[in-house]
N, CA, C and O of each residue as an XYZ file, in Angstrom:
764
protein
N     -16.623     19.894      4.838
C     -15.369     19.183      5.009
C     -15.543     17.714      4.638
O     -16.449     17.036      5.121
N     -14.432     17.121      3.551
C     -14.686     16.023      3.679
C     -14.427     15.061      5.188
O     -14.115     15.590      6.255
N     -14.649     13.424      4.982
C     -13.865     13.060      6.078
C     -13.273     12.030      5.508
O     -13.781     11.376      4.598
N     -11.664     11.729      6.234
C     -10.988     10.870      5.262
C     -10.807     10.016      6.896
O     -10.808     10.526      8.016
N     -10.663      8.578      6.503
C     -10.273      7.298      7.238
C      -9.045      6.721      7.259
O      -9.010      5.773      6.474
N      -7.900      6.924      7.904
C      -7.035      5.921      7.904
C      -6.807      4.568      8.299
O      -6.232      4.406      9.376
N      -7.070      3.791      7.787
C      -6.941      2.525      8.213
C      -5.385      1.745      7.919
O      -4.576      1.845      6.996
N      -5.420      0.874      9.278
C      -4.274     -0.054      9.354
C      -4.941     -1.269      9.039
O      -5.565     -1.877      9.908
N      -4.817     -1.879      7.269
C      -5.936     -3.173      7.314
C      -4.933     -4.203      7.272
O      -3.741     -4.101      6.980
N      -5.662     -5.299      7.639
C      -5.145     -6.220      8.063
C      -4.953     -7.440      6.773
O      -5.658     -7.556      5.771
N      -3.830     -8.230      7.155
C      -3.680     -9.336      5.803
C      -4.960    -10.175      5.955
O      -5.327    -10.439      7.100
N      -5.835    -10.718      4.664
C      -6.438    -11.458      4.507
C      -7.997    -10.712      4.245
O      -9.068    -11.305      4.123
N      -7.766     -9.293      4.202
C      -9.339     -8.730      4.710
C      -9.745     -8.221      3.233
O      -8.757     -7.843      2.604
N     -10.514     -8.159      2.790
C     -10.471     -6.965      1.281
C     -11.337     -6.162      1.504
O     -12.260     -6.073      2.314
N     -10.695     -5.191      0.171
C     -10.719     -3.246      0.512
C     -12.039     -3.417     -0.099
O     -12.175     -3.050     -1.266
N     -13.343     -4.085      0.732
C     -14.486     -3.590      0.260
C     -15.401     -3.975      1.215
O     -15.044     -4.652      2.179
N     -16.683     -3.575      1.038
C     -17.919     -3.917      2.247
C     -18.360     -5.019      2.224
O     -18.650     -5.563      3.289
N     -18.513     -5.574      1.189
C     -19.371     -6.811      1.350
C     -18.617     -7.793      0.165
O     -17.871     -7.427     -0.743
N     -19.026     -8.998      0.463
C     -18.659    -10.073      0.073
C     -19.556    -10.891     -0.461
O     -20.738    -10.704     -0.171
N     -19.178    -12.002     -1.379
C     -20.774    -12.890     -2.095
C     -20.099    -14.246     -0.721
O     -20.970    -14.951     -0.213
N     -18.829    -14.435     -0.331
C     -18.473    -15.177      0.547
C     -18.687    -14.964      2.093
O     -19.508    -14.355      2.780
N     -17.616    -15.712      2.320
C     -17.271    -15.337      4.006
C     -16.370    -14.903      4.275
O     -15.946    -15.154      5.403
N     -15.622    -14.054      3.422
C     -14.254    -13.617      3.540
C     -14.825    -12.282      4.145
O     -15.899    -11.714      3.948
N     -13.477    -11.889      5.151
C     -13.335    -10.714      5.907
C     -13.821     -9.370      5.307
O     -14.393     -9.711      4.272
N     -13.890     -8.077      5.409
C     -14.405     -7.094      4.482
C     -14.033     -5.330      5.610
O     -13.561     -5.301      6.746
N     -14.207     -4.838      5.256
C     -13.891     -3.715      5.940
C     -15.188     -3.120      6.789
O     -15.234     -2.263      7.671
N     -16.190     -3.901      6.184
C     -17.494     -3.517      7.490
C     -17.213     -4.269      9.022
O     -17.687     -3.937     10.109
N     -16.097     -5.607      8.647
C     -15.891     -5.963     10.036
C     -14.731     -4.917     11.098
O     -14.397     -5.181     12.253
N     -14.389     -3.960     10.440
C     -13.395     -2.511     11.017
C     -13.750     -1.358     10.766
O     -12.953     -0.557     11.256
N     -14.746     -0.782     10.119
C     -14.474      0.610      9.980
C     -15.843      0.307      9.985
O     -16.191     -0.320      8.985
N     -17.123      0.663     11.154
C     -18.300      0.770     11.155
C     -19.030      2.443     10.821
O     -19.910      2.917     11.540
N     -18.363      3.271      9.409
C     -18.898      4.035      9.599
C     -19.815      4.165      8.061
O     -19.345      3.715      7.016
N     -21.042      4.783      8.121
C     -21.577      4.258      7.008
C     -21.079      5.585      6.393
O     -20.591      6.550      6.980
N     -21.347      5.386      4.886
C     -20.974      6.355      3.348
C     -19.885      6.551      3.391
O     -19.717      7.708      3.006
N     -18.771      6.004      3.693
C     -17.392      5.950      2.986
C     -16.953      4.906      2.338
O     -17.498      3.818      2.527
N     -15.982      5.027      1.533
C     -15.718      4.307      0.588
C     -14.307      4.077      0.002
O     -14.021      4.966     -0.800
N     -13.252      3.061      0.180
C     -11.800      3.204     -0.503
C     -11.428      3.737     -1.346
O     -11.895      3.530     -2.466
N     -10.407      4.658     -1.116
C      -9.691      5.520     -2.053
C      -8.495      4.660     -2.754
O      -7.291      4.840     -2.569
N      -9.223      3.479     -3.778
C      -7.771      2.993     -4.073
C      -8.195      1.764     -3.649
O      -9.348      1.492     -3.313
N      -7.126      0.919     -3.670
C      -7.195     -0.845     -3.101
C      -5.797     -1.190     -2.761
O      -4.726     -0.779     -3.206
N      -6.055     -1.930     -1.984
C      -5.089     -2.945     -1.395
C      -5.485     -4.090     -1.246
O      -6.579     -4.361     -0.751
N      -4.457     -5.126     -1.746
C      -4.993     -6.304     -2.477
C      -5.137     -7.106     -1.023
O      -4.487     -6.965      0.012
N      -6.232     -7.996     -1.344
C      -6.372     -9.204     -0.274
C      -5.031     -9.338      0.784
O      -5.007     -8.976      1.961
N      -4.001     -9.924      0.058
C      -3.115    -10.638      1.153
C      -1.678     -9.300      1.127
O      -0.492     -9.448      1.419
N      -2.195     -8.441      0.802
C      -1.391     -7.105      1.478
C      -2.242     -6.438      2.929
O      -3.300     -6.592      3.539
N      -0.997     -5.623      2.982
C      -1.600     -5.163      4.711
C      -1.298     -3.580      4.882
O      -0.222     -3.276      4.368
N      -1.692     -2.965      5.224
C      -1.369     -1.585      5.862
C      -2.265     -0.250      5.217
O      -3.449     -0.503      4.991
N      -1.747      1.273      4.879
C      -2.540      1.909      4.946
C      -3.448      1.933      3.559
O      -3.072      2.240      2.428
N      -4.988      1.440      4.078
C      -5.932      2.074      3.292
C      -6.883      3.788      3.926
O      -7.163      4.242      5.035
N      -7.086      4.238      2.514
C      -7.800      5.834      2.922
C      -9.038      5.065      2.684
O      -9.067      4.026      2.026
N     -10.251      5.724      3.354
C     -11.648      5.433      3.004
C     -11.989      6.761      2.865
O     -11.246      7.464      3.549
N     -12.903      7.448      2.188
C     -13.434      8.743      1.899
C     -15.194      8.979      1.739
O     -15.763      8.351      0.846
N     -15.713      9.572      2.319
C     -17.092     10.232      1.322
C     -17.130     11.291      0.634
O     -18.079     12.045      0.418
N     -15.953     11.337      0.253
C     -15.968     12.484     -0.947
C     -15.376     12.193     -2.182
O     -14.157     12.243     -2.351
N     -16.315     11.840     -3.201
C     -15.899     11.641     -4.655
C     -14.517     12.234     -5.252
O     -13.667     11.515     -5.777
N     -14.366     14.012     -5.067
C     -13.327     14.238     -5.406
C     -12.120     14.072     -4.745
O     -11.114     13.807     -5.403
N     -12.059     14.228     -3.156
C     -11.117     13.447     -2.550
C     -10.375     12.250     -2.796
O      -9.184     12.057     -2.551
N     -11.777     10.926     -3.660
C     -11.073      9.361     -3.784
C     -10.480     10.309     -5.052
O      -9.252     10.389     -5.058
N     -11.026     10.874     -5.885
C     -10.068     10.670     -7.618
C      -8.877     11.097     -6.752
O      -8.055     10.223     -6.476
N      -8.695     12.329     -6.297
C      -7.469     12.916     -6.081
C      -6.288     11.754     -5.496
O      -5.115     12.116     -5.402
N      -6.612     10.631     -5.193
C      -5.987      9.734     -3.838
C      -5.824      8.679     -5.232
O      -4.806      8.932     -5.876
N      -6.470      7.813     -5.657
C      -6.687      6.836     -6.329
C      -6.358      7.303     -7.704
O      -5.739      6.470     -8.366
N      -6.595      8.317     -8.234
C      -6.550      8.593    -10.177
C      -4.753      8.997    -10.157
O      -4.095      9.988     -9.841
N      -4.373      7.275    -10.814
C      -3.044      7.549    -11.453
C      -2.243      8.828    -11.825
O      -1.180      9.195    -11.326
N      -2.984      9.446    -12.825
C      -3.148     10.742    -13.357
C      -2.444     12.127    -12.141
O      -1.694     13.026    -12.523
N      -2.862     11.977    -10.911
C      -2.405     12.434    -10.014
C      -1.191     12.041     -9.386
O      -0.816     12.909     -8.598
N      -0.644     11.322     -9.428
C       0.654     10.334     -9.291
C       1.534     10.851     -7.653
O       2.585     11.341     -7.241
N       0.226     10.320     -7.196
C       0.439     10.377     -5.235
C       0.804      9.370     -5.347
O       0.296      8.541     -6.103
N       2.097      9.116     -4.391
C       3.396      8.767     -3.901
C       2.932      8.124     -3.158
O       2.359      8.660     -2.210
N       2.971      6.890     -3.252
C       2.944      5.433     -2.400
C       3.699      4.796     -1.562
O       3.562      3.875     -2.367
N       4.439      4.315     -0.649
C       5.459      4.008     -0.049
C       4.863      2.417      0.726
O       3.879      2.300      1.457
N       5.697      1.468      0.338
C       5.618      0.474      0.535
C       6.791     -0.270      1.466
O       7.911     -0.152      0.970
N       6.740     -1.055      2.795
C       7.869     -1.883      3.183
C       7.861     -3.146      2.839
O       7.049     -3.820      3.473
N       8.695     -3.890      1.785
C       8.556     -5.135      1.050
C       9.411     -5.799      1.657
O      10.457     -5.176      1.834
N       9.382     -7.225      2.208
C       9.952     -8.244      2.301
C       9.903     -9.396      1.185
O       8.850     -9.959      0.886
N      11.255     -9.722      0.542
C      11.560    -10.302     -0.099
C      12.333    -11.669      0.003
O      13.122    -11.951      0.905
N      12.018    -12.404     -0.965
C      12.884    -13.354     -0.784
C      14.020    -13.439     -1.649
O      14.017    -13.493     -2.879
N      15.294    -13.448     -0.619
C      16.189    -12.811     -1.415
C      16.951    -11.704     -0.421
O      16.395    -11.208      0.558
N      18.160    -11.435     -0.790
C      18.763     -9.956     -0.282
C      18.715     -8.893     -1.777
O      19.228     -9.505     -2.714
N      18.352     -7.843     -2.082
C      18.028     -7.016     -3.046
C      19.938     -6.925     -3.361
O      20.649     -7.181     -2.389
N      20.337     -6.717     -4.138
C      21.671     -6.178     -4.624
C      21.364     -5.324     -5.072
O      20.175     -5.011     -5.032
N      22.622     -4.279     -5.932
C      22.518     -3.303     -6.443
C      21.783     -3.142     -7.323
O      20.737     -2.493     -7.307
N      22.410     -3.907     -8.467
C      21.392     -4.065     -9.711
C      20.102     -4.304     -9.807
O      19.448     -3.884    -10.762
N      19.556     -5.042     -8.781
C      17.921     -4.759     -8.797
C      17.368     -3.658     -8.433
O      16.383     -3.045     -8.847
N      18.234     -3.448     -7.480
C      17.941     -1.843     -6.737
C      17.323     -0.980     -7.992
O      16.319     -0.300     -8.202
N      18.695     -1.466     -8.827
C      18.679     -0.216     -9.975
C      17.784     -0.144    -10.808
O      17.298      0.886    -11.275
N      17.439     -1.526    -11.109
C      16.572     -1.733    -12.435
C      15.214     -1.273    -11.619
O      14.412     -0.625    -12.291
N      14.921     -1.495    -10.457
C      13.545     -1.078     -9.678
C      13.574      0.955    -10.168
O      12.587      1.583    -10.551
N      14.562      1.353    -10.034
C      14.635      3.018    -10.083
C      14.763      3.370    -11.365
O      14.935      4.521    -11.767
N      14.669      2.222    -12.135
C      15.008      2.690    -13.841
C      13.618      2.502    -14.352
O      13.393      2.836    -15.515
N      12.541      1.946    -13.526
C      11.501      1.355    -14.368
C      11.351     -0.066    -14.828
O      12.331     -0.330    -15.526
N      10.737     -0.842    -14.756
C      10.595     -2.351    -14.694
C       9.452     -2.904    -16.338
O       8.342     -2.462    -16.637
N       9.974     -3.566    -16.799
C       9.341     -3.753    -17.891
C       8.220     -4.840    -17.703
O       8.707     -5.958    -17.875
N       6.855     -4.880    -17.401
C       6.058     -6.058    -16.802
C       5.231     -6.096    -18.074
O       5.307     -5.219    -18.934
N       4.294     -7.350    -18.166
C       3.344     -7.549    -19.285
C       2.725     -6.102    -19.865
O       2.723     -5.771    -21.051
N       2.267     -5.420    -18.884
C       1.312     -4.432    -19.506
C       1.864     -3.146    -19.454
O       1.062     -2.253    -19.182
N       3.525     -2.687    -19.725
C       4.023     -1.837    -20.143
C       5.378     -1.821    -19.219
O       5.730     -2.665    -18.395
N       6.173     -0.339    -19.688
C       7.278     -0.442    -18.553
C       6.611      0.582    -17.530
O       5.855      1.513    -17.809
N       7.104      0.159    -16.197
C       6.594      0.835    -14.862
C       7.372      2.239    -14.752
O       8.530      2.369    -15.150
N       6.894      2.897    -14.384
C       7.820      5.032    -14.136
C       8.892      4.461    -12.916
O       8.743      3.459    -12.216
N       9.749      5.209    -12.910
C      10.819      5.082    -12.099
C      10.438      5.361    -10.923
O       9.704      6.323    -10.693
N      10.978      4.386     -9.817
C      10.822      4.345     -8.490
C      11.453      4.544     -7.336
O      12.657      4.343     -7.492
N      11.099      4.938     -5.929
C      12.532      5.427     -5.520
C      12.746      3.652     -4.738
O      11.802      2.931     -4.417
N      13.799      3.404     -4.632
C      14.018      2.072     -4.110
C      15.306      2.112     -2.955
O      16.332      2.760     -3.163
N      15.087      1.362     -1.794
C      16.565      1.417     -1.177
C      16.205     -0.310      0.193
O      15.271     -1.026      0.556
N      17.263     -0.184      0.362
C      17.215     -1.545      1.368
C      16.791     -1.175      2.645
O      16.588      0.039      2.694
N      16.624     -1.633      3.476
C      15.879     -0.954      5.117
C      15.961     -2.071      6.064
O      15.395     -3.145      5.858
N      16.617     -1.833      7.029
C      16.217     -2.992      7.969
C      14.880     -3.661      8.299
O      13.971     -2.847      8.462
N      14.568     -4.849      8.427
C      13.376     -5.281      8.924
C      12.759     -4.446     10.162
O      13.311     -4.268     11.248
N      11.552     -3.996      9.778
C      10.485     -3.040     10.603
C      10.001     -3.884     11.809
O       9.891     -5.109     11.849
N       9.718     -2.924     12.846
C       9.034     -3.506     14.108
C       7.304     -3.413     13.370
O       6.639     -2.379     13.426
N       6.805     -4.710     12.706
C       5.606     -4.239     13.149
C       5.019     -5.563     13.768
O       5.601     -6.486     14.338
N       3.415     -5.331     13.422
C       2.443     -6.344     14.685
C       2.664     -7.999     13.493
O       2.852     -8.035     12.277
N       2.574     -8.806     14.199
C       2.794    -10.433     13.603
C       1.498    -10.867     12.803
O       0.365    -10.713     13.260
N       1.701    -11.281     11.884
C       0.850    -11.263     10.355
C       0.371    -12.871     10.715
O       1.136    -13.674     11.247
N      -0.994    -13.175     10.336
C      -1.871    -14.153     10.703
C      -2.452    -14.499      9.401
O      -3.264    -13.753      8.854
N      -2.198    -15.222      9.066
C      -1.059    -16.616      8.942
C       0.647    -16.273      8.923
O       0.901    -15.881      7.785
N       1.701    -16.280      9.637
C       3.276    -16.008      9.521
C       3.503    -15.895      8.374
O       2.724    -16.410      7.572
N       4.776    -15.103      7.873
C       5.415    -15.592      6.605
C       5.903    -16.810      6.706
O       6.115    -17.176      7.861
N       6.228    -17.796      5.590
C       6.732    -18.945      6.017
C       8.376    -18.401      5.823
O       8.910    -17.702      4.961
N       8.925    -19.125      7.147
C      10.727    -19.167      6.954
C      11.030    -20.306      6.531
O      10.308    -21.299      6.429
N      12.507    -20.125      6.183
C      12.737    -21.196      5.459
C      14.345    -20.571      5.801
O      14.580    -19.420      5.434
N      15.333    -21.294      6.448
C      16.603    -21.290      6.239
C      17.222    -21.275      5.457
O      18.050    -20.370      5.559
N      17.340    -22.035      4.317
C      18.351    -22.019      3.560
C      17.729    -20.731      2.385
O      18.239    -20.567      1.277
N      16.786    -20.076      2.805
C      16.422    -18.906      1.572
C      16.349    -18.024      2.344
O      15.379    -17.885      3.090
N      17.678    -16.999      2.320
C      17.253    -15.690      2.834
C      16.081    -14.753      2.359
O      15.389    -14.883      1.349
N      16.016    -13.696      3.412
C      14.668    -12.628      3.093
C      15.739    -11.264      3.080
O      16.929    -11.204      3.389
N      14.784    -10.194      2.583
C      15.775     -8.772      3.483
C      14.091     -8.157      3.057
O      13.090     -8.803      2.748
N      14.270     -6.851      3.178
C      13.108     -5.627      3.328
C      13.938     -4.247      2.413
O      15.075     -3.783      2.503
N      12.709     -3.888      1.507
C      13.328     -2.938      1.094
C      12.143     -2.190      0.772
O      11.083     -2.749      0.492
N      12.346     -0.475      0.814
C      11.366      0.233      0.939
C      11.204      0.977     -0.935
O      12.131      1.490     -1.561
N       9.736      0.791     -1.438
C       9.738      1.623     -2.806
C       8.426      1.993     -2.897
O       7.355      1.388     -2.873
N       8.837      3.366     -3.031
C       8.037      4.531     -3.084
C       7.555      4.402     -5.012
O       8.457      4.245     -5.834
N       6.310      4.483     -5.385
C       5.539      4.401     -6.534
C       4.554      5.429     -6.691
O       4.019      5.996     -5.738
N       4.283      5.703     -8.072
C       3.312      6.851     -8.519
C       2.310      5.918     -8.984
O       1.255      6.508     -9.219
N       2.273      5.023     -9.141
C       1.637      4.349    -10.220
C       0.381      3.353     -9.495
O       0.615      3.107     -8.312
N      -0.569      2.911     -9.897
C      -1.651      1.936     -8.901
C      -1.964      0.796    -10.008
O      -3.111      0.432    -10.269
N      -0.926      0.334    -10.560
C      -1.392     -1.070    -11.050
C      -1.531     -2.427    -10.409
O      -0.679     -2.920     -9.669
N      -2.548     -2.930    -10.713
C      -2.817     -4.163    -10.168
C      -1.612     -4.721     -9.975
O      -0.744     -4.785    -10.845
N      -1.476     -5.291     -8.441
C      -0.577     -5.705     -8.189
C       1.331     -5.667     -8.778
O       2.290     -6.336     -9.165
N       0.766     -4.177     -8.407
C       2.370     -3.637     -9.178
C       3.956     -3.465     -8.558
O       5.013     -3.238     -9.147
N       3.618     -3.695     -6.947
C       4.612     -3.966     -6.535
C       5.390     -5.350     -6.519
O       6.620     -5.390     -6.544
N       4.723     -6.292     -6.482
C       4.654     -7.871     -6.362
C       5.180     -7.774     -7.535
O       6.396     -7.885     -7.379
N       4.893     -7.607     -8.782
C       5.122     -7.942    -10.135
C       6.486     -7.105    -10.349
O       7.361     -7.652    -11.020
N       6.775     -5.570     -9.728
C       7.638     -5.380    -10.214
C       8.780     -6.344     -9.372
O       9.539     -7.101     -9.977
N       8.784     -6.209     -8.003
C      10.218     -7.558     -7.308
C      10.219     -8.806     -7.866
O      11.272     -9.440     -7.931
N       8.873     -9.383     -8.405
C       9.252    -10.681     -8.987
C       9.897    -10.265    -10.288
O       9.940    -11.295    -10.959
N      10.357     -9.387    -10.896
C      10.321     -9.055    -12.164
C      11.987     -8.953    -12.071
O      12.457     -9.623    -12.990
N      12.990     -8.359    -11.295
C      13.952     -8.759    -10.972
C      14.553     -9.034     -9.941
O      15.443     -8.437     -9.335
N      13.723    -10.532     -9.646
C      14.213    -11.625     -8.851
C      14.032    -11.533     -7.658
O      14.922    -11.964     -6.924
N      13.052    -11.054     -7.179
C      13.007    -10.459     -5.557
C      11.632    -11.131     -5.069
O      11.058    -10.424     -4.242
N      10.895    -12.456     -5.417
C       9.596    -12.484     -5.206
C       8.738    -11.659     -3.600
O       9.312    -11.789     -2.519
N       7.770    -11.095     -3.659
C       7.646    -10.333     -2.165
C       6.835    -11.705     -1.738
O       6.127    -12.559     -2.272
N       7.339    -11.408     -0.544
C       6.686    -12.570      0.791
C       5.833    -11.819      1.351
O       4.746    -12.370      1.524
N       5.931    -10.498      1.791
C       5.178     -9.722      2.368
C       4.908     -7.842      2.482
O       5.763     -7.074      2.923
N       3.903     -7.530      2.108
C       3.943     -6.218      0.976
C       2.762     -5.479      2.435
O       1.663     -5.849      2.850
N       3.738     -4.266      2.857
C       3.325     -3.584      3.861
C       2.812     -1.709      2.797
O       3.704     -0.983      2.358
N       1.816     -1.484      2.694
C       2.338     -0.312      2.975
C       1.809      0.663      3.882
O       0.867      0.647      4.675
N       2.889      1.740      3.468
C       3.135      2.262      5.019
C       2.683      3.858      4.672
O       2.737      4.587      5.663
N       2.211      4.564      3.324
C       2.271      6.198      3.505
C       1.461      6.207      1.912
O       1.722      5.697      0.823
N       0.703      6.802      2.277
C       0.231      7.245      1.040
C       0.240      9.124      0.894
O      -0.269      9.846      1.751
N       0.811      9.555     -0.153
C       0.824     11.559      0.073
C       1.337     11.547      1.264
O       2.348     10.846      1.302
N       1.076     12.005      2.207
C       1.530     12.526      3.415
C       0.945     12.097      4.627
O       1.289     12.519      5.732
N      -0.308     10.909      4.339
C      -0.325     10.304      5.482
C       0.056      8.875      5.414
O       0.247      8.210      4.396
N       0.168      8.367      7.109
C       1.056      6.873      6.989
C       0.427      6.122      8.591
O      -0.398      6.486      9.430
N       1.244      5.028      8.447
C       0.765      4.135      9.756
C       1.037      4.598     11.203
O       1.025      3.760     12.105
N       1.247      5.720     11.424
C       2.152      6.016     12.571
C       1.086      5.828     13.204
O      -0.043      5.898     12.719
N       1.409      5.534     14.517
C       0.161      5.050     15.330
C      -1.229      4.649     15.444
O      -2.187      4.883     16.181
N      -0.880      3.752     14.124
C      -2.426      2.811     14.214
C      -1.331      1.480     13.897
O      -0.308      1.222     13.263
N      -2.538      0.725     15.007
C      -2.723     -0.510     14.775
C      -2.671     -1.551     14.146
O      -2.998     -2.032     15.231
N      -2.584     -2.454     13.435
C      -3.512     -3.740     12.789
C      -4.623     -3.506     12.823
O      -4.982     -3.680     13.987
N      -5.882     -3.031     11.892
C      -6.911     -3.118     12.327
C      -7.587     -1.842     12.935
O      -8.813     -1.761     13.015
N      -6.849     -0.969     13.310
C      -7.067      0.140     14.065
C      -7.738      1.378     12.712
O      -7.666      1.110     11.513
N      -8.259      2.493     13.177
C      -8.491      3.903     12.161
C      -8.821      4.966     13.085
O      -9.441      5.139     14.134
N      -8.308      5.440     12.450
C      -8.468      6.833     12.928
C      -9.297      8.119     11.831
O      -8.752      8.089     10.728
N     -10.218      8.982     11.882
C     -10.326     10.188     11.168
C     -10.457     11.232     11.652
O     -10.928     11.702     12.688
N      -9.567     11.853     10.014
C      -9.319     12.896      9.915
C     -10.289     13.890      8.968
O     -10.943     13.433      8.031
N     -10.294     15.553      9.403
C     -11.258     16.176      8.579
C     -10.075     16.805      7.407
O      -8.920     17.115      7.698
N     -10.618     16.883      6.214
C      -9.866     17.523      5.384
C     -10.840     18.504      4.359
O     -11.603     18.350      3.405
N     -10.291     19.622      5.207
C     -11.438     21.361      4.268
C     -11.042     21.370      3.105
O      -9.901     21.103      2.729
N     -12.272     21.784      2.228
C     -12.152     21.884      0.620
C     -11.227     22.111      0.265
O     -10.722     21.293     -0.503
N     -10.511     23.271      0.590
C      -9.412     24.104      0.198
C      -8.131     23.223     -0.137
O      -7.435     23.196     -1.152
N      -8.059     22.545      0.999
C      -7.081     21.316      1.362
C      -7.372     20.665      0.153
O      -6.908     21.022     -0.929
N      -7.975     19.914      0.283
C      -8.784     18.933     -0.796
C      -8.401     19.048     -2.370
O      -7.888     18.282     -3.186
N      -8.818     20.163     -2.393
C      -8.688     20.600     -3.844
C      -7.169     21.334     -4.540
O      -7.002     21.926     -5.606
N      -6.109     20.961     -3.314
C      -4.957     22.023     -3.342
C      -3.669     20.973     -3.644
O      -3.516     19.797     -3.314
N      -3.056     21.630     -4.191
C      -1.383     20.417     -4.391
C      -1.201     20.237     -3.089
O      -1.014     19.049     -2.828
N      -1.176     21.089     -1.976
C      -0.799     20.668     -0.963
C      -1.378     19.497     -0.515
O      -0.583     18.838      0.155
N      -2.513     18.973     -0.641
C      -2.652     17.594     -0.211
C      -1.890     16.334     -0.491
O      -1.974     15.337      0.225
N      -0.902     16.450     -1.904
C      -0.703     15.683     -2.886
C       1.114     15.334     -2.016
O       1.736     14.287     -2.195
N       1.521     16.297     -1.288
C       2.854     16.233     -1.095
C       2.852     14.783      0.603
O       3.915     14.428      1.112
């Protein structure tokens, strides 16, 4: 059986063990040795990373090619209108190609835990939150696609990767899970 890690990571930490700095790392949360991120989540994003010791498990999670369904809660600056909505679900044209169509919709601001350093507010610039689900794992591809029509993100949660998500973890928190070959190697993991 493999074993897969859910982690709730935290803003500021990166999706790796060690550092040439003093920056945060995932050996300061997940003390278990031979696993390894399925995928990345960038520095100053927050929420679910998978960790795995099983090679074919990360491709299946991480290889584009497989086009597991990402789900992100974005705060923006800005209220989203229609038309961005739209152009987000039509595909977004960024430097290094156009992005696959996405599912996109508006969402009330989420209860979650308070982000260290705050977002900065600012009155006279509204925010709103809107949730988009992606196949795709380009460097910083959510950020690029809201700045792309007009939505810069302030703060990029995500929340579900395939079929697992943050539900009761933490900031910081993990939990694992076992996942049998069969599983592993089956579409059903992918939904």
């Amino acid at each position: 059986m493999a074993r897969l890690i859910l982690l709730n990571k935290p803003f500021g930490v990166l999706s790796q063990f060690t550092d040439g700095g003093d920056r945060p790392t995932l050996a300061g949360f997940v003390p278990v040795p031979g696993v390894y991120p399925a995928g990345r989540l960038d520095r100053d994003s927050e929420g679910l990373l998978l960790l795995t010791d099983d090679g074919r498990l990360q491709a299946r999670i991480a290889e584009p090619r497989f086009k597991l369904p990402k789900t992100y809660w974005v705060q923006v600056e800005g209220e989203a209108n229609d038309a961005q909505l739209a152009a987000l679900r039509n595909g977004v044209t960024l430097k290094d190609g156009m992005t696959l169509p996405a599912q996109c919709e508006r969402m009330d601001a989420p209860a979650l835990w308070p982000r260290d350093p705050p977002v900065r507010f600012r009155k006279s610039v509204p925010d709103g939150w809107i949730r988009l689900t992606i196949c795709e794992g380009r460097n910083r591809q959510v950020r690029r696609m809201t700045a792309a029509v007009g939505l810069p993100t302030l703060r990029l949660v995500r929340w579900r990767i395939g079929q697992w998500t943050l539900d009761g973890l933490a900031v910081g928190q993990w939990r694992e899970i076992r996942v049998p070959d069969q599983i592993r190697d089956s579409e059903e993991m992918m939904r």
